[in-house]
C-alpha positions as CSV (number, residue, x, y, z in Angstrom):
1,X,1.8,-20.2,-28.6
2,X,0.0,-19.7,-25.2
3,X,-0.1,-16.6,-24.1
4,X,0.2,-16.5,-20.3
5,X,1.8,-14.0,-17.6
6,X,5.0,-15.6,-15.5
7,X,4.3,-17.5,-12.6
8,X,4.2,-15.0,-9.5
9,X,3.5,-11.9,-11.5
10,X,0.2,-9.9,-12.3
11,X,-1.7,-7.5,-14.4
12,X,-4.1,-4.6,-13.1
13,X,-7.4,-3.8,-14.8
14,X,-8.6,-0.5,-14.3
15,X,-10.4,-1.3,-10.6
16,X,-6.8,-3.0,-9.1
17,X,-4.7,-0.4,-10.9
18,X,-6.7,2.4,-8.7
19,X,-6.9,0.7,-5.4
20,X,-3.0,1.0,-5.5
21,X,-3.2,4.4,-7.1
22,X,-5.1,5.1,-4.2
23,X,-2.6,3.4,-1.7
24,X,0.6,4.8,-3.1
25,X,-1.4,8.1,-2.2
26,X,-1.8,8.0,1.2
27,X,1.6,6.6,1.5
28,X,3.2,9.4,-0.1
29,X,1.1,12.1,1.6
30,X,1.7,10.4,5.2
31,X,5.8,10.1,4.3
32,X,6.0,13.4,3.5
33,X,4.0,14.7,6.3
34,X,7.3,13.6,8.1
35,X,9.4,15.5,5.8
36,X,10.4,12.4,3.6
37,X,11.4,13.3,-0.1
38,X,11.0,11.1,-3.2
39,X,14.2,8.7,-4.3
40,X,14.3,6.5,-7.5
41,X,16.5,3.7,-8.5
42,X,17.3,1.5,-11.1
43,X,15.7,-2.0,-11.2
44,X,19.0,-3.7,-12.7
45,X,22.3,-3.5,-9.8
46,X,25.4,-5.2,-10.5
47,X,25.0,-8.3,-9.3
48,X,28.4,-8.0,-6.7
49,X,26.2,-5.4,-5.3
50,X,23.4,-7.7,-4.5
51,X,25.5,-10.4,-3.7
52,X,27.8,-8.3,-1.0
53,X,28.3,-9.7,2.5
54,X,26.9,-6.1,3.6
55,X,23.8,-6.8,1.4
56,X,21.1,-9.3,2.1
57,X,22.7,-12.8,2.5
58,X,22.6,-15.7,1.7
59,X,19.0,-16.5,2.1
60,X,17.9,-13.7,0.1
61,X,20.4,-14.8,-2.7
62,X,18.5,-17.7,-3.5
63,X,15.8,-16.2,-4.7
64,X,17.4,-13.2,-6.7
65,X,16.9,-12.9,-10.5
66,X,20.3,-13.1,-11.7
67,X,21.4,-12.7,-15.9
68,X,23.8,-11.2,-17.9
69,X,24.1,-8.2,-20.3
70,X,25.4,-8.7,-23.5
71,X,29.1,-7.4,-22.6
72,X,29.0,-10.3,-20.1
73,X,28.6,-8.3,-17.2
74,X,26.9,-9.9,-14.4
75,X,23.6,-8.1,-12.9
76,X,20.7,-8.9,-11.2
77,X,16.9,-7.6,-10.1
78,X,16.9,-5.7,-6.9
79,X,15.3,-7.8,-4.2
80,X,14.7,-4.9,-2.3
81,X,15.2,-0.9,-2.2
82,X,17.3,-0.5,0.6
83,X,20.3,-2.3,-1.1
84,X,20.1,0.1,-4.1
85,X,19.7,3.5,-1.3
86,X,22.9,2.2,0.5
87,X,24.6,1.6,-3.0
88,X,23.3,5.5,-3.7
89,X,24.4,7.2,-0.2
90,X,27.7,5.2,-1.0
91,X,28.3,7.0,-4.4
92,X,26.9,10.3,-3.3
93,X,29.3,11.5,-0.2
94,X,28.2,14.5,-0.2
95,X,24.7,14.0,0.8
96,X,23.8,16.0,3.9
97,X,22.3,14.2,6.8
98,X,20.0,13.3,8.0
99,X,19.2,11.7,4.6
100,X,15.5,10.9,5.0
101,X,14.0,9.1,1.6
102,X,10.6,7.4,0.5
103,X,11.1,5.0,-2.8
104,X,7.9,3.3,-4.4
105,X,9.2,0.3,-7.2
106,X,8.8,-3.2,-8.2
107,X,11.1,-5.5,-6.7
108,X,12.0,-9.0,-7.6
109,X,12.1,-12.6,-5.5
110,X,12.2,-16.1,-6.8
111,X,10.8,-17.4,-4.2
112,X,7.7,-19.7,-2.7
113,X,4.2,-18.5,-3.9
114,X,1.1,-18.1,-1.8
115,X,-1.6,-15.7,-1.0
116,X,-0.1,-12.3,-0.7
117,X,3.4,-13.4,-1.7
118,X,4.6,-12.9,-5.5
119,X,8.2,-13.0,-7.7
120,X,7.4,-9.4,-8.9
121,X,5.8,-6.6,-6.3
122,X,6.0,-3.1,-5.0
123,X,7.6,-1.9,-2.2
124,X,7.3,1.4,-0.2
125,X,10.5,2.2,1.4
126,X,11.0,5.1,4.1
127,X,14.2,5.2,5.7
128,X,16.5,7.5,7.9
129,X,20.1,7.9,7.6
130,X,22.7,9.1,10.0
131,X,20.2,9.6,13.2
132,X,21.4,7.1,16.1
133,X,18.2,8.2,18.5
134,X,15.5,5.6,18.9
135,X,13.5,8.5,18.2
136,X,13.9,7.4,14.5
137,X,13.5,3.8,15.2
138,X,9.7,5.3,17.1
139,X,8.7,7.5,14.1
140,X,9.2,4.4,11.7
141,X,6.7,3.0,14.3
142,X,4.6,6.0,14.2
143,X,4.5,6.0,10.2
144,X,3.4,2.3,9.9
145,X,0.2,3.5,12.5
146,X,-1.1,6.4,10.6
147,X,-0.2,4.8,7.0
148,X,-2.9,1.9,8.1
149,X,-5.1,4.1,10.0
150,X,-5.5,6.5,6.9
151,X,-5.8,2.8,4.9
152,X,-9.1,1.8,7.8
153,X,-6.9,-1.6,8.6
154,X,-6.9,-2.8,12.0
155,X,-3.1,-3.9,12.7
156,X,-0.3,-5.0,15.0
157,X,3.0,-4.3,15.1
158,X,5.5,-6.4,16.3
159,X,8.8,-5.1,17.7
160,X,12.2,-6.4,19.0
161,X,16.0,-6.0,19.2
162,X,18.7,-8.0,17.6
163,X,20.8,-6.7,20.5
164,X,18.7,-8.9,22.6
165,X,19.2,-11.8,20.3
166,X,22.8,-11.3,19.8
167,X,23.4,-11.4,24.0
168,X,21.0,-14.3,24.3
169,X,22.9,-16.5,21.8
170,X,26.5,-15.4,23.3
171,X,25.1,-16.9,26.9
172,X,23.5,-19.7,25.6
173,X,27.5,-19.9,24.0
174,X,26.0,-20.2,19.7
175,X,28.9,-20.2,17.8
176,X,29.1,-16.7,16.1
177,X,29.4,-18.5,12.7
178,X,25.9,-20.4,13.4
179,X,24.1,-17.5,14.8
180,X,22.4,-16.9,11.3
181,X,21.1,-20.2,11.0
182,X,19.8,-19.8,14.5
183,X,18.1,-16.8,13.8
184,X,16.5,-17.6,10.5
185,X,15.0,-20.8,12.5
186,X,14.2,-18.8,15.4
187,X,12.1,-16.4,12.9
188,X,9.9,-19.3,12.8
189,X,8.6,-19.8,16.1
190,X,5.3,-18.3,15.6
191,X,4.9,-20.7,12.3
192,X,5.8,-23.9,13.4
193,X,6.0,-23.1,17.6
194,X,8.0,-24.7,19.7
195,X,8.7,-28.4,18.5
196,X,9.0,-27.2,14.8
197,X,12.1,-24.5,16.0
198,X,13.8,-27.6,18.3
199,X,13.2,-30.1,15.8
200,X,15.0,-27.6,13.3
201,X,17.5,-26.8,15.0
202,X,18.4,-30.1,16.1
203,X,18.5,-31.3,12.1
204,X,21.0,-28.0,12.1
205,X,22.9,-29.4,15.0
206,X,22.4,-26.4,17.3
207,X,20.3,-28.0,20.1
208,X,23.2,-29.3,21.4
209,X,25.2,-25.8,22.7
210,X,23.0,-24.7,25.5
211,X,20.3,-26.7,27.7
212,X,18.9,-23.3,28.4
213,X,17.7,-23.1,24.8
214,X,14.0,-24.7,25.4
215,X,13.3,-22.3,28.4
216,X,14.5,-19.7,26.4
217,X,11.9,-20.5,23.4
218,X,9.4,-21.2,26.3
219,X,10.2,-17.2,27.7
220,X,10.0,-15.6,24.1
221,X,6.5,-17.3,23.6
222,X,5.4,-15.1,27.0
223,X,5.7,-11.8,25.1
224,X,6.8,-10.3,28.3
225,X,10.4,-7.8,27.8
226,X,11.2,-8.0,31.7
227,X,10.2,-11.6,31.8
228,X,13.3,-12.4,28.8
229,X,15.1,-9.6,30.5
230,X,15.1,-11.5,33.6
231,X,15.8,-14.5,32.2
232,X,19.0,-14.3,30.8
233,X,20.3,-12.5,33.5
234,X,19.1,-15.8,35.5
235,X,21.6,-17.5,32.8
236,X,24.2,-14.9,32.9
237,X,24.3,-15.5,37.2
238,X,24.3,-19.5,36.0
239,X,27.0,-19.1,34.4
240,X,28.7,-16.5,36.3
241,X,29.1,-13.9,33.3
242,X,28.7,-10.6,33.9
243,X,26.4,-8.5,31.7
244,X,27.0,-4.7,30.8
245,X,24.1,-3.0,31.0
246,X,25.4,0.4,28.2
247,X,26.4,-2.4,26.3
248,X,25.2,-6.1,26.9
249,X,21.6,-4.8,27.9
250,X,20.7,-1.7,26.1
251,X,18.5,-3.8,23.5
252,X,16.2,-3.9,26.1
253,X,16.2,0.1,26.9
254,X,15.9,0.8,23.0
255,X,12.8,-1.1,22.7
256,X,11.0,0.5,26.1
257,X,12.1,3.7,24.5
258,X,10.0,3.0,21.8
259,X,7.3,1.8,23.8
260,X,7.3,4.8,25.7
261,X,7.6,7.0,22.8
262,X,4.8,5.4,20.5
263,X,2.7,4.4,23.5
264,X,0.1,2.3,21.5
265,X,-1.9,-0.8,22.6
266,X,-1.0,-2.0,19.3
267,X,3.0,-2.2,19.1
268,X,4.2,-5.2,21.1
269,X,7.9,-6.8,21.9
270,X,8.0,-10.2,20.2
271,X,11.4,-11.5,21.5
272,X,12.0,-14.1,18.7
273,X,11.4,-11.3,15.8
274,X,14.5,-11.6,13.6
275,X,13.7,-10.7,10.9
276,X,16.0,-13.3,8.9
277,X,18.2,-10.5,7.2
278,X,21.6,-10.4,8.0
279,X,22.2,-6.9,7.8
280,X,20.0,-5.8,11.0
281,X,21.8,-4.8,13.7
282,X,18.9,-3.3,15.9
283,X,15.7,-2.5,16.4
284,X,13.4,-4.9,13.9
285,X,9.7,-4.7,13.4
286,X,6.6,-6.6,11.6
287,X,3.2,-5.1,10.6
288,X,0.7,-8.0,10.6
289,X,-3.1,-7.4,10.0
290,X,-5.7,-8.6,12.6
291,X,-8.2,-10.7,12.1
292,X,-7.2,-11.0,8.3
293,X,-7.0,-14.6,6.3
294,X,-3.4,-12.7,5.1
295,X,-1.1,-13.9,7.5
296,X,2.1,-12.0,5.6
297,X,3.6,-8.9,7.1
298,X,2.2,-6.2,5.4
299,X,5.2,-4.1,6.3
300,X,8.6,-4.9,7.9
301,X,12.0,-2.8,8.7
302,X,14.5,-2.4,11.1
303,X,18.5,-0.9,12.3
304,X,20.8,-1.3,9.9
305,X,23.8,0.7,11.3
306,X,26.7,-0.9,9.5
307,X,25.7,-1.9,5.8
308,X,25.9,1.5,4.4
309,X,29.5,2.1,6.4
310,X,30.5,-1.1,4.4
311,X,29.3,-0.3,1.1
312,X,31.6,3.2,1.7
313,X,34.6,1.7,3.1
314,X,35.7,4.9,4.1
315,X,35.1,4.0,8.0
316,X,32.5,6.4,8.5
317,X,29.2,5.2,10.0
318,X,26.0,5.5,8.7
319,X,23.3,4.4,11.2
320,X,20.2,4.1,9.7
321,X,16.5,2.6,10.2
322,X,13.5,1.9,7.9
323,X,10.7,0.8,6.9
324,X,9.0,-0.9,3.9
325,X,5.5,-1.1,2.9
326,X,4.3,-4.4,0.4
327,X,1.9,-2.6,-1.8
328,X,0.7,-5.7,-3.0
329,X,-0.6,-7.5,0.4
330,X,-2.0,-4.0,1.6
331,X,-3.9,-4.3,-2.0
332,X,-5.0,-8.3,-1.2
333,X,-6.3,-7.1,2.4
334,X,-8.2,-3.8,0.9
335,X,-10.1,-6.3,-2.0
336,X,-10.9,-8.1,0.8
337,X,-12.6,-5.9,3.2
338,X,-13.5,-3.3,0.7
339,X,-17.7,-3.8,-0.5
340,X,-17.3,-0.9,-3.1
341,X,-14.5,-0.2,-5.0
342,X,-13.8,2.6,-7.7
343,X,-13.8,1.5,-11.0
344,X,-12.7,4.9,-13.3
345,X,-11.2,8.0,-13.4
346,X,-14.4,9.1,-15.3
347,X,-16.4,12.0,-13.8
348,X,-18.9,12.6,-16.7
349,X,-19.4,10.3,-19.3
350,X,-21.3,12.2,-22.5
351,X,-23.1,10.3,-24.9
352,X,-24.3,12.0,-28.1
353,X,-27.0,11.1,-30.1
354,X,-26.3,12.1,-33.7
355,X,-25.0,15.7,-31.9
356,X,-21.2,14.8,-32.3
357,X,-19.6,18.3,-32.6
358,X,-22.1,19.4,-29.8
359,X,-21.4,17.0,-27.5
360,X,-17.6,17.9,-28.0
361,X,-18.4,21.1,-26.9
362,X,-19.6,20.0,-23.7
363,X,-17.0,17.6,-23.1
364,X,-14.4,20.4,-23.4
365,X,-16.2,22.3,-21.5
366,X,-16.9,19.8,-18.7
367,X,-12.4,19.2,-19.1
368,X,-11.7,23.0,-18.6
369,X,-13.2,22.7,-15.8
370,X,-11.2,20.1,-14.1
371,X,-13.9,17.2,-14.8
372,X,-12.9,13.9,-16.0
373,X,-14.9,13.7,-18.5
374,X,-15.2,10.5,-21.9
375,X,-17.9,10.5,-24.5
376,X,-19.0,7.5,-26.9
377,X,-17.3,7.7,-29.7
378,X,-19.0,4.8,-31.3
379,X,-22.0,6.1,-32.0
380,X,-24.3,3.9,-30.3
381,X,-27.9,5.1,-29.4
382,X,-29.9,5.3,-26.6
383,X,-30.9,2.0,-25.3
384,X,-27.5,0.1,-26.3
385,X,-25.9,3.1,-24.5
386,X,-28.4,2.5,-21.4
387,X,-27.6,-1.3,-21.3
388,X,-23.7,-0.2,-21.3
389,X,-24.0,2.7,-18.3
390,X,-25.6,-0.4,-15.8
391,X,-23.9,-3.4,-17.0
392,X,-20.3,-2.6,-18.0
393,X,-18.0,-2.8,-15.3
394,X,-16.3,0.4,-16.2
395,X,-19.9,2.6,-16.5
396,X,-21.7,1.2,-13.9
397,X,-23.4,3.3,-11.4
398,X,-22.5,2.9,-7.9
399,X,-24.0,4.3,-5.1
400,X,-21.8,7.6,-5.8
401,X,-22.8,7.9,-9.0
402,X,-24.9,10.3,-10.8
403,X,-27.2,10.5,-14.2
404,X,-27.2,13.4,-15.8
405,X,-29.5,13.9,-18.9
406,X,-28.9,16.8,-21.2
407,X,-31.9,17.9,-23.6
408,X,-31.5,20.9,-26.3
409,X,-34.1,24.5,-25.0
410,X,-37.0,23.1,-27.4
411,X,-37.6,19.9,-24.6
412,X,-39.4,17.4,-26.6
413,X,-41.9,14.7,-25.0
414,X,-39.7,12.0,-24.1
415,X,-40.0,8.4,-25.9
416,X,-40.3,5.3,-24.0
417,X,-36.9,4.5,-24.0
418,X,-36.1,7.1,-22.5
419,X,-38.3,7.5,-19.8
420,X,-37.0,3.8,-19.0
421,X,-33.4,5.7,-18.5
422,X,-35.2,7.4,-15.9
423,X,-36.3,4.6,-14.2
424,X,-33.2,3.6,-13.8
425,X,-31.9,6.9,-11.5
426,X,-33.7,5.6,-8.7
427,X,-33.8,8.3,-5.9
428,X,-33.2,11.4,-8.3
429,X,-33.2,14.7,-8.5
430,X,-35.0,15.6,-11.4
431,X,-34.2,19.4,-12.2
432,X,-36.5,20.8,-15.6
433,X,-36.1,23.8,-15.9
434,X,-39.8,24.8,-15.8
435,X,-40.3,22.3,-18.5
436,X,-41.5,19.5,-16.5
437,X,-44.6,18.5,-19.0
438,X,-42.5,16.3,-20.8
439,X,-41.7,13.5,-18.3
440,X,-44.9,11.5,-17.6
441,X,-44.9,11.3,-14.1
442,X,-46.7,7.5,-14.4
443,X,-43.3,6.3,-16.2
444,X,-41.1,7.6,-13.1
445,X,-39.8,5.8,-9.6
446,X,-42.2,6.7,-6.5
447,X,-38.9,8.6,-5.1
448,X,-38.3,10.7,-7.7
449,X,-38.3,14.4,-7.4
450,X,-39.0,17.7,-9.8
451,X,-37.3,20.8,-9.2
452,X,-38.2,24.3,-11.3
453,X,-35.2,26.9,-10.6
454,X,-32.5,25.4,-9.9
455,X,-28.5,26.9,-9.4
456,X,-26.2,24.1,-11.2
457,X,-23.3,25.3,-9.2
458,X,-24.6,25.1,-6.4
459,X,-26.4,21.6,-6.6
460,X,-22.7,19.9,-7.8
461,X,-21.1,21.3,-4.3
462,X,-24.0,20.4,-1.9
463,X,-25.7,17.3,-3.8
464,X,-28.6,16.2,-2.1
465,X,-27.8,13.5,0.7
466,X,-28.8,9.9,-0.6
467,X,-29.2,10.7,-3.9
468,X,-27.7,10.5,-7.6
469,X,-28.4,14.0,-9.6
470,X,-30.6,13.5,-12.8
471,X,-30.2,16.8,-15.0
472,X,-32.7,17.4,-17.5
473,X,-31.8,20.9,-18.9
474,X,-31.1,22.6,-22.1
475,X,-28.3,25.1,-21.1
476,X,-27.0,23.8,-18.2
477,X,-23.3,23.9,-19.3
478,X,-23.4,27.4,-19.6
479,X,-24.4,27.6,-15.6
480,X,-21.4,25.0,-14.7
481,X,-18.9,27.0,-12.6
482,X,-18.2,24.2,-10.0
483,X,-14.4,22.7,-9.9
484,X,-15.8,19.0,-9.8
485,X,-19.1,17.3,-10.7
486,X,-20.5,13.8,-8.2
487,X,-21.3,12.3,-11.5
488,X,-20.2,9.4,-14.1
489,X,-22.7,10.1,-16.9
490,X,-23.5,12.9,-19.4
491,X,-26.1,11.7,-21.6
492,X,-27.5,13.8,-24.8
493,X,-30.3,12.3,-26.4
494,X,-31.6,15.1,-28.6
495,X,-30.2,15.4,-32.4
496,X,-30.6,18.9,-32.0
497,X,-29.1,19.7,-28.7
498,X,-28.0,23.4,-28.3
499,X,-24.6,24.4,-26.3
């Protein structure tokens, strides 16, 4: 048998699974900065669920994982997390609003495979519920900037209203029941351009409603809101229809509310934004990275004032707005532009050399201090152990790193071996103790520095700038009183090393 993973899916070595430890963190700490609170939901829904005409449509069907328990019962992988959230707020009436959750989970989506794009990935929902204001639609807009800020990614955000889309499509006279298929093609205008959305639509037979529909695509490619504004009011005096402007209009004074509100070089209206789910009914917005080779949104939300309402049938509403985060493109882009990553949780890393039980005691020590701190438990000695601290992926010593060497109170002249260790801590601190006549100063890098007295404490808070720390001391555990050491390695290579 061959073991391999499914198509579309991935495992995380130590290095990935930390960069999205790392993003998952400053999502959470900028969600709940604006007073967001933690939801979780089950991965399995009913599949009726999934499949409602409040849910995601038909597109979206397509590429859900469906299967069957073994009472028969029909269920599939979410596709999403704000399916499941409507399906809780549904079955939770009493939940006092504003409801404002974050969920973090894997979601599910048979579909096309490229860079960025997989059948299993995260998502990083943050949604509002029961707040009509576009001041909620602007502080999903406001999230998305200081998540990416915090991340160091340069993006845009695209922005636009399905109101405006809905009006467009009634005055260029769309039948209602092809208005999805128009959107989903419309969605594609900055893929294909111009040609590839006529010669779509006319394959859908939808070129042949409106002769407006070319100056229309022309108008949305401007970028301009009072340029489309304009322009279908030049239709709407064409065709002699009056428009409402409360009702008929007021896409266009949602998204300059948001403009207004956010007031960011960065957030632009992209008229043929749509989105392609059919339970929008508002403002809609793309995150895209700039100057990236990842073309995907790296997050996406919108208005969806009416699914939750549906799911209830009680004929309450439920206006709500959100925003979702893919953890795995944000991942892709920080690989990408990233030169060092973090490769361990490992703060100290003690090696004993024949001095097992002492080097325990150090360990523990270093642990009640708050220090991540492993030890070899193979018992390898010094050299194999120097090879694995500068080749092995998960020891290495990055620029951040730190040696430090740990010698019993009797400091023996060191062996060669050893003194090629600290050859290898180029730029270090060397502190001795007074005991500095073992280290033959011939052996050592031009850079390298002695230090007498030294305070352990105070060295670990204010490490010299540019430099990795090389301890050489007998007792300097007993002098440890810092919360966290700028280290990776403990090394002991004395059998009779004294804690």
């Amino acid at each position: 048998m061959k073991l391999e993973r499914a198509r579309g899916t991935r495992d995380f070595a130590a290095e990935d699974a930390l960069l999205r430890q790392q993003i998952v963190a400053t999502l959470r700490q900028v969600f709940e900065l604006y007073g967001y609170n933690p939801l979780e939901t089950p991965i399995l829904e009913r599949f009726e669920t999934l499949a409602s005409k409040y849910a995601g449509g038909d597109e979206i069907l397509k590429e859900t994982f469906k299967l069957k328990d073994q009472g028969g019962r029909e269920l599939g992988l979410r596709y999403d997390l704000t399916v499941p959230m409507c399906r809780f707020i549904a079955t939770n009436p009493n939940l006092k609003m504003p409801f404002k959750r974050y969920q973090i989970g894997e979601v599910f989506r048979d579909g096309p495979l490229k860079i960025g794009r997989y059948r299993e990935f995260a998502q990083c929902d943050v949604d509002i519920v029961g707040v009509k204001s576009m001041a909620a639609d602007a502080e999903m807009v406001e999230v998305a900037l200081d998540v990416f800020k915090k991340l160091n990614l340069t993006v845009e955000i695209e922005i636009n209203s399905i109101k405006i889309l809905n009006v467009a499509m009634e005055l260029m006279q769309i039948p209602k029941e092809k208005r999805v298929d128009f959107i989903l093609t419309l969605d594609k205008l900055k893929k294909i351009g111009i040609k590839g959305v006529i010669e779509e639509l006319k394959q859908k037979n939808l070129m042949n409603y409106s002769v407006e529909i070319p100056g229309f695509l022309n108008t949305l490619l401007l970028g301009k809101l009072d340029e489309m504004e304009a322009y279908l009011k030049t239709i709407a005096d064409r065709r002699k229809k009056l428009l409402n402007l409360d009702e008929d209009l007021n896409g266009f004074s949602d998204i300059r509310a948001i403009l207004t509100s956010v007031n960011s070089q960065t957030v632009k209206f992209n008229g043929a934004l749509a989105r392609g789910l059919a339970y929008y009914t508002g403002t809609v917005f793309e995150v895209f990275l700039k100057k990236s080779e990842i073309t995907s949104a790296v997050a996406a939300g919108g208005r969806y004032d009416k699914m939750i309402g549906s799911f209830v049938g009680s004929g309450r509403e439920y206006p709500a707005v959100g925003i979702s985060f893919g953890l795995d493109v944000i991942e892709d882009a920080l690989g990408i532009v990233q030169k060092e990553r973090k490769k361990t949780t490992t703060q100290a890393y003690v090696i004993p050399v024949k001095t097992v039980a002492e080097a325990q005691k150090i360990a523990s020590q270093l642990r009640k201090n708050g220090i991540n701190t492993d030890i070899d438990l193979n018992g390898r000695d010094v050299k194999k152990n120097g090879k694995r601290g500068n080749r092995n992926s998960c020891r290495g010593n990055s620029a951040d790193e730190s040696l430090i060497f740990c010698f019993c109170k009797n400091l023996t002249p060191l062996s060669f071996h050893q003194h090629r260790l600290l050859r290898l801590a180029d730029n270090a601190l060397c502190l001795l103790d007074k005991r500095r006549e073992a280290l033959d100063s011939s052996l050592l890098p031009k850079n390298f520095q002695c230090q007498g007295n030294f305070d352990c404490g105070k060295l670990f808070q204010e490490p010299p700038p540019g430099k990795r720390q090389l301890l050489v001391a007998a007792d300097f555990v007993k002098n440890l009183s810092c919360a966290r050491v700028p280290c990776r390695l403990v090394r002991c290579l004395h059998e009779n090393l004294s804690v």
